[in-house]
N, C-alpha and C positions, 0 to 999 in steps of 0.2 A: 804592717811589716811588708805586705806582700802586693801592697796597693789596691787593695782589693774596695769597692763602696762599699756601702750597707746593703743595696741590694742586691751585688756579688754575692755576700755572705750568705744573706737569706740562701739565694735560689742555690747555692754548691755547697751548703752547711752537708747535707747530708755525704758528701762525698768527699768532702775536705779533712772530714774526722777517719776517714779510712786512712789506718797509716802508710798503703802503699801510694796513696794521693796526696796528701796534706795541702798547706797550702803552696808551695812547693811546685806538685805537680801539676794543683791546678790554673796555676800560673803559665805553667808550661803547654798544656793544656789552651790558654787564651791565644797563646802564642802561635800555636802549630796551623799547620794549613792540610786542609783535604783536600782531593780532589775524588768525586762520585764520578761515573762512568756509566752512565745512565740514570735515568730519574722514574726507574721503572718498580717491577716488584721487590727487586734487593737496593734497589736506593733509595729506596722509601724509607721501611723502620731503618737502612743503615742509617741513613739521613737525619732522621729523627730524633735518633737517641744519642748521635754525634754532634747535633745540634743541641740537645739538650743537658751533654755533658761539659758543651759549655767549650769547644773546640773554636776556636778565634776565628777562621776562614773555611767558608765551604764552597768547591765550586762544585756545578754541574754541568756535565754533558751530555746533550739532548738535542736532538733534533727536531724530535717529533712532538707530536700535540697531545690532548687528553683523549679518548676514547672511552664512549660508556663500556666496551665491554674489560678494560682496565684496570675498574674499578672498583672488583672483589679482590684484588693483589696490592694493588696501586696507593699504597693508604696517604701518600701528599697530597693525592688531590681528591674534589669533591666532584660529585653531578654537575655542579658549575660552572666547572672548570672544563666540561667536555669541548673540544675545539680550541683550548688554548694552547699557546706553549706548555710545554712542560716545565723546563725550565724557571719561567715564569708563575706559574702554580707553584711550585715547589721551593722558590726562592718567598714567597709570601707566606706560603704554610713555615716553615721555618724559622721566617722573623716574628711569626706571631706569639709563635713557642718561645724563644728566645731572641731579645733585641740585640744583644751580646754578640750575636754571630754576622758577619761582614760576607753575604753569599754574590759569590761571580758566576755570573749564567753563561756559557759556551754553548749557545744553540744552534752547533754544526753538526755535521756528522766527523766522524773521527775519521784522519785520515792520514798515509803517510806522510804528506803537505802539510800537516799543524798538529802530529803528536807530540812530535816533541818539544815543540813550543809550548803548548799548553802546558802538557805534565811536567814539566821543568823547574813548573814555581811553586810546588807544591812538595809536600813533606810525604808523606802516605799516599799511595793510589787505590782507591778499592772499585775493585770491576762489578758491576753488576751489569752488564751489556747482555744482549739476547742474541747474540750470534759472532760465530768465528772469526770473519775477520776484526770486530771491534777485540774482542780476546785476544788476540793475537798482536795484532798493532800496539793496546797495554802491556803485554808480556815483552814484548822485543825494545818497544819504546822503553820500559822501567831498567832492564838489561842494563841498556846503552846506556841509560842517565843515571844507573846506578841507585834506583829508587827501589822501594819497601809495594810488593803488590796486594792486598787482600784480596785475592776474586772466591766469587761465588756462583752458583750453576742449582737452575731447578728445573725438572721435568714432573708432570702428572705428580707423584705421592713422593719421588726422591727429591734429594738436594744434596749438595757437595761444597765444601769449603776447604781451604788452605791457605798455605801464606807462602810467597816466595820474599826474598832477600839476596839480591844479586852477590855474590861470593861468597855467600854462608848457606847455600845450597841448593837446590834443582828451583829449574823454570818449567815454564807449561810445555815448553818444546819437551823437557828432557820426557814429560809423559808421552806428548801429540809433536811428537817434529814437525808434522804438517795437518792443514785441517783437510779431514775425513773428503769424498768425492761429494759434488754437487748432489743434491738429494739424495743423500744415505741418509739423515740426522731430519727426522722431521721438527718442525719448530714445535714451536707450546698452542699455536694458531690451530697448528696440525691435530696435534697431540694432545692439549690440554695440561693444566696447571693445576694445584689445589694450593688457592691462596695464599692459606695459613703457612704451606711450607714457605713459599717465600719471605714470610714474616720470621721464620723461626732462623732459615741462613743470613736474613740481612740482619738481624741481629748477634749473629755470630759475627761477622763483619763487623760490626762496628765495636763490639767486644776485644774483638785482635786489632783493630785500629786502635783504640784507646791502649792497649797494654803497648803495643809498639811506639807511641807517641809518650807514655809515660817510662819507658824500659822497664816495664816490669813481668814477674808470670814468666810462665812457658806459652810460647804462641806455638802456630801450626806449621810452623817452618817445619819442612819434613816428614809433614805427615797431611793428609786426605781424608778429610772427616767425611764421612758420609751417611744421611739422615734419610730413613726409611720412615715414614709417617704412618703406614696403613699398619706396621707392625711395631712401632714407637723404641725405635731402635739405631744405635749410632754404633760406625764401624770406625777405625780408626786403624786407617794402613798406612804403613811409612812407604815414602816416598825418598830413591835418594837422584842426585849430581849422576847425568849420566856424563862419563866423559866422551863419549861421540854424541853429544848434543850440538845440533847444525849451530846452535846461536851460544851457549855457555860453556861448551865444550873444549876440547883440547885442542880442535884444530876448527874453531868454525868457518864454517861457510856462508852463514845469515851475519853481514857486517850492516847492511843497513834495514830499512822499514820497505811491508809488502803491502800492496791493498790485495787482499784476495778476494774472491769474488763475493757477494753477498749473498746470495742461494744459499750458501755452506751453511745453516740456521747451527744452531747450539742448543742442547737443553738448559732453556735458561729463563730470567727473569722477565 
Protein backbone atom coordinates (compact mmCIF):
# COMPACT_ATOMS: atom_id res chain seq x y z
CA UNK A 1 0.00 0.00 0.00
CA UNK A 2 2.63 2.24 1.01
CA UNK A 3 5.39 0.87 -1.27
CA UNK A 4 7.26 -0.24 1.20
CA UNK A 5 9.87 -3.68 0.30
CA UNK A 6 10.03 -6.56 2.61
CA UNK A 7 13.03 -5.30 3.97
CA UNK A 8 11.33 -1.80 4.84
CA UNK A 9 9.01 -3.70 6.70
CA UNK A 10 11.33 -5.77 8.63
CA UNK A 11 13.72 -2.97 9.80
CA UNK A 12 10.35 -0.11 10.64
CA UNK A 13 7.86 -3.13 11.72
CA UNK A 14 8.51 -2.06 15.15
CA UNK A 15 7.58 1.44 14.60
CA UNK A 16 5.06 1.36 11.97
CA UNK A 17 2.65 -0.49 14.46
CA UNK A 18 2.82 2.80 16.70
CA UNK A 19 -0.41 4.36 15.80
CA UNK A 20 1.11 7.79 15.80
CA UNK A 21 3.64 6.39 12.85
CA UNK A 22 1.84 3.80 10.75
CA UNK A 23 2.68 3.36 7.61
CA UNK A 24 1.68 6.53 6.87
CA UNK A 25 4.17 8.37 8.67
CA UNK A 26 6.72 6.23 7.89
CA UNK A 27 6.46 7.08 4.57
CA UNK A 28 6.82 10.43 5.40
CA UNK A 29 9.38 9.83 7.32
CA UNK A 30 11.47 8.31 4.02
CA UNK A 31 10.52 11.30 2.49
CA UNK A 32 11.75 14.09 4.91
CA UNK A 33 15.27 15.69 4.70
CA UNK A 34 17.66 16.70 7.80
CA UNK A 35 19.99 18.69 8.02
CA UNK A 36 22.88 17.95 11.34
CA UNK A 37 24.89 21.05 12.23
CA UNK A 38 27.79 19.29 13.22
CA UNK A 39 28.87 15.66 13.38
CA UNK A 40 30.01 16.17 16.90
CA UNK A 41 28.75 15.00 20.32
CA UNK A 42 24.79 16.04 19.68
CA UNK A 43 25.07 14.72 16.07
CA UNK A 44 26.03 11.74 16.77
CA UNK A 45 23.15 9.81 18.71
CA UNK A 46 21.02 12.76 16.96
CA UNK A 47 22.38 11.13 13.77
CA UNK A 48 21.88 7.92 14.61
CA UNK A 49 18.66 7.30 15.69
CA UNK A 50 17.45 9.70 12.87
CA UNK A 51 19.03 7.48 10.69
CA UNK A 52 17.78 4.76 12.07
CA UNK A 53 14.18 5.81 12.10
CA UNK A 54 14.55 5.62 8.73
CA UNK A 55 14.48 9.55 7.80
CA UNK A 56 15.06 9.57 3.66
CA UNK A 57 17.97 12.42 3.71
CA UNK A 58 20.59 13.31 6.22
CA UNK A 59 23.08 15.86 5.60
CA UNK A 60 26.07 16.97 7.74
CA UNK A 61 27.89 19.91 8.42
CA UNK A 62 31.37 19.61 9.45
CA UNK A 63 34.46 20.82 8.81
CA UNK A 64 36.67 19.31 11.02
CA UNK A 65 38.23 15.86 11.36
CA UNK A 66 38.16 13.10 13.96
CA UNK A 67 40.24 13.56 17.00
CA UNK A 68 41.16 10.90 19.65
CA UNK A 69 40.04 12.95 22.29
CA UNK A 70 36.42 13.00 20.66
CA UNK A 71 35.80 10.01 21.18
CA UNK A 72 34.26 9.50 24.69
CA UNK A 73 31.17 11.88 23.22
CA UNK A 74 31.58 11.32 19.58
CA UNK A 75 29.79 7.94 19.00
CA UNK A 76 29.87 8.17 14.76
CA UNK A 77 33.07 7.67 14.74
CA UNK A 78 35.68 5.02 15.64
CA UNK A 79 39.74 5.19 16.81
CA UNK A 80 39.91 4.73 12.97
CA UNK A 81 38.52 7.32 11.97
CA UNK A 82 41.07 9.77 14.04
CA UNK A 83 42.37 12.28 11.10
CA UNK A 84 39.52 11.81 8.90
CA UNK A 85 36.73 13.86 7.85
CA UNK A 86 34.07 13.81 9.84
CA UNK A 87 31.63 14.11 7.67
CA UNK A 88 32.96 11.26 5.97
CA UNK A 89 33.12 9.01 9.07
CA UNK A 90 29.71 9.76 9.85
CA UNK A 91 28.12 9.53 6.41
CA UNK A 92 29.65 5.73 6.41
CA UNK A 93 28.67 5.07 10.16
CA UNK A 94 25.16 5.81 8.90
CA UNK A 95 24.82 3.85 5.72
CA UNK A 96 26.03 0.90 7.66
CA UNK A 97 23.13 1.32 10.17
CA UNK A 98 20.85 2.05 7.41
CA UNK A 99 21.26 1.73 3.45
CA UNK A 100 17.80 3.46 3.29
CA UNK A 101 19.25 6.77 4.13
CA UNK A 102 20.83 9.10 1.08
CA UNK A 103 23.54 11.18 3.44
CA UNK A 104 25.07 14.71 1.93
CA UNK A 105 28.38 15.73 3.39
CA UNK A 106 28.77 19.69 3.59
CA UNK A 107 32.37 19.72 4.80
CA UNK A 108 32.64 23.54 5.39
CA UNK A 109 32.44 25.73 7.94
CA UNK A 110 29.13 27.54 8.28
CA UNK A 111 29.09 30.69 7.16
CA UNK A 112 27.03 33.69 6.21
CA UNK A 113 28.31 33.01 2.38
CA UNK A 114 26.44 29.36 2.30
CA UNK A 115 23.74 29.19 5.25
CA UNK A 116 21.36 29.76 3.53
CA UNK A 117 22.06 27.75 0.60
CA UNK A 118 22.64 24.77 2.39
CA UNK A 119 19.66 24.86 4.92
CA UNK A 120 17.18 25.72 2.22
CA UNK A 121 16.91 22.16 1.09
CA UNK A 122 16.12 20.71 3.97
CA UNK A 123 12.92 20.13 6.17
CA UNK A 124 14.19 20.31 9.96
CA UNK A 125 17.47 21.83 11.06
CA UNK A 126 18.87 20.48 14.34
CA UNK A 127 22.04 22.44 15.75
CA UNK A 128 24.55 20.57 17.47
CA UNK A 129 27.45 23.05 16.68
CA UNK A 130 30.07 23.99 19.61
CA UNK A 131 30.00 27.46 19.39
CA UNK A 132 28.03 30.98 18.92
CA UNK A 133 28.56 32.02 15.85
CA UNK A 134 27.49 28.47 14.08
CA UNK A 135 24.20 28.92 16.73
CA UNK A 136 23.54 31.88 15.67
CA UNK A 137 23.96 31.81 11.68
CA UNK A 138 21.29 28.44 12.25
CA UNK A 139 18.96 30.49 14.40
CA UNK A 140 18.90 33.64 11.88
CA UNK A 141 19.40 31.47 8.84
CA UNK A 142 16.03 29.10 9.92
CA UNK A 143 14.19 32.78 10.63
CA UNK A 144 14.77 34.01 7.35
CA UNK A 145 13.93 30.56 5.54
CA UNK A 146 11.14 29.98 7.59
CA UNK A 147 12.49 26.51 8.89
CA UNK A 148 11.76 24.36 12.12
CA UNK A 149 15.41 24.56 14.43
CA UNK A 150 16.08 21.74 17.02
CA UNK A 151 19.33 22.97 18.81
CA UNK A 152 20.94 21.56 21.66
CA UNK A 153 23.87 22.74 24.11
CA UNK A 154 26.21 20.71 26.73
CA UNK A 155 28.51 21.84 29.10
CA UNK A 156 30.54 19.55 31.88
CA UNK A 157 27.24 17.71 33.78
CA UNK A 158 24.47 20.16 32.12
CA UNK A 159 22.60 20.04 28.71
CA UNK A 160 19.74 22.15 27.21
CA UNK A 161 17.35 21.63 24.43
CA UNK A 162 14.48 23.29 22.64
CA UNK A 163 12.64 23.86 19.67
CA UNK A 164 12.19 26.97 17.80
CA UNK A 165 9.45 27.48 14.77
CA UNK A 166 9.59 30.67 13.01
CA UNK A 167 6.01 32.45 13.70
CA UNK A 168 4.80 30.10 16.27
CA UNK A 169 7.10 31.39 18.71
CA UNK A 170 10.71 32.72 20.17
CA UNK A 171 14.17 32.33 18.50
CA UNK A 172 17.64 31.97 20.23
CA UNK A 173 17.90 35.80 19.81
CA UNK A 174 14.65 36.44 21.76
CA UNK A 175 16.75 34.51 24.78
CA UNK A 176 20.61 35.80 23.60
CA UNK A 177 20.07 39.00 21.09
CA UNK A 178 23.61 38.86 20.86
CA UNK A 179 26.62 36.30 21.69
CA UNK A 180 28.10 36.83 25.16
CA UNK A 181 31.96 39.00 24.94
CA UNK A 182 34.85 37.18 23.41
CA UNK A 183 35.96 34.81 26.42
CA UNK A 184 33.27 35.00 28.90
CA UNK A 185 31.88 31.29 27.81
CA UNK A 186 34.74 28.91 28.16
CA UNK A 187 34.52 26.00 25.51
CA UNK A 188 34.10 22.18 26.69
CA UNK A 189 38.19 22.17 25.53
CA UNK A 190 38.29 24.56 28.40
CA UNK A 191 35.76 23.30 30.62
CA UNK A 192 35.12 19.89 29.87
CA UNK A 193 32.13 17.57 28.92
CA UNK A 194 30.59 14.28 30.35
CA UNK A 195 29.95 12.25 27.50
CA UNK A 196 27.02 10.54 28.30
CA UNK A 197 25.22 14.00 28.61
CA UNK A 198 25.69 14.60 25.03
CA UNK A 199 24.32 11.24 24.25
CA UNK A 200 21.18 12.01 26.37
CA UNK A 201 20.34 15.78 24.53
CA UNK A 202 21.27 14.52 21.10
CA UNK A 203 18.67 12.11 21.49
CA UNK A 204 16.32 14.55 22.62
CA UNK A 205 16.97 16.09 19.32
CA UNK A 206 16.22 13.73 17.36
CA UNK A 207 13.15 12.76 19.31
CA UNK A 208 11.69 16.41 18.56
CA UNK A 209 12.92 15.95 15.04
CA UNK A 210 10.94 12.87 14.33
CA UNK A 211 7.65 14.38 16.08
CA UNK A 212 8.05 17.47 13.97
CA UNK A 213 8.60 15.59 10.69
CA UNK A 214 5.63 13.30 11.68
CA UNK A 215 3.26 16.38 13.31
CA UNK A 216 2.77 14.64 16.13
CA UNK A 217 3.23 15.08 20.49
CA UNK A 218 3.87 18.35 21.94
CA UNK A 219 7.49 19.49 21.08
CA UNK A 220 9.66 22.05 22.98
CA UNK A 221 8.51 25.01 21.17
CA UNK A 222 8.35 27.30 24.02
CA UNK A 223 9.87 25.90 26.45
CA UNK A 224 13.93 24.94 27.60
CA UNK A 225 14.60 21.67 28.81
CA UNK A 226 17.18 21.56 30.84
CA UNK A 227 19.28 18.32 32.02
CA UNK A 228 21.26 18.26 35.07
CA UNK A 229 23.12 14.81 35.21
CA UNK A 230 25.23 14.90 38.58
CA UNK A 231 21.57 15.27 40.09
CA UNK A 232 19.39 13.36 37.38
CA UNK A 233 17.08 16.02 37.08
CA UNK A 234 15.25 17.97 34.13
CA UNK A 235 13.81 21.49 34.36
CA UNK A 236 11.55 22.66 32.02
CA UNK A 237 11.12 26.63 31.75
CA UNK A 238 9.01 28.31 29.27
CA UNK A 239 10.22 30.32 27.01
CA UNK A 240 8.18 33.13 25.17
CA UNK A 241 8.21 35.61 21.63
CA UNK A 242 9.97 38.44 22.76
CA UNK A 243 8.69 41.27 20.77
CA UNK A 244 11.81 43.58 20.84
CA UNK A 245 13.69 40.55 19.53
CA UNK A 246 16.60 42.32 17.05
CA UNK A 247 15.75 39.33 14.42
CA UNK A 248 11.76 38.07 15.14
CA UNK A 249 10.64 40.96 16.61
CA UNK A 250 8.28 43.64 16.00
CA UNK A 251 10.61 46.04 14.52
CA UNK A 252 13.82 44.01 13.72
CA UNK A 253 16.84 45.12 13.14
CA UNK A 254 18.85 41.64 12.09
CA UNK A 255 17.37 41.45 8.23
CA UNK A 256 20.32 39.62 7.17
CA UNK A 257 23.16 36.80 8.39
CA UNK A 258 26.32 37.79 10.81
CA UNK A 259 29.72 35.78 10.99
CA UNK A 260 30.69 36.65 14.44
CA UNK A 261 33.62 36.12 15.61
CA UNK A 262 34.73 32.46 16.54
CA UNK A 263 36.33 32.93 20.09
CA UNK A 264 32.64 33.46 21.30
CA UNK A 265 32.78 29.25 22.12
CA UNK A 266 29.27 27.99 23.48
CA UNK A 267 28.53 25.42 26.03
CA UNK A 268 28.14 22.82 23.75
CA UNK A 269 28.68 19.52 21.75
Amino acid sequence: MFGFTEEQIRRYSRQIILPDVGGKGQKKLLGSRVLLIGAGGLGSPAGLYLAAAGVGTLGFVDFDVVDISNLHRQILHTTEDVGRSKTQSAAETVQAINPDVEVIQHPVKLTSENAMEILADYDVIVDGSDNFPAKYLANDACVLLGKPLVLGAVFQFEGQATVFVPGEGPCYRCLLPTPPPSGTVPSCQEAGVFGAVSGVIGTIQAVETIKLLLGVGTSLLGRFLVFDALAMDFMDVKIERNPDCPLCGDHPTVTGLIDYDLSCNLRAG
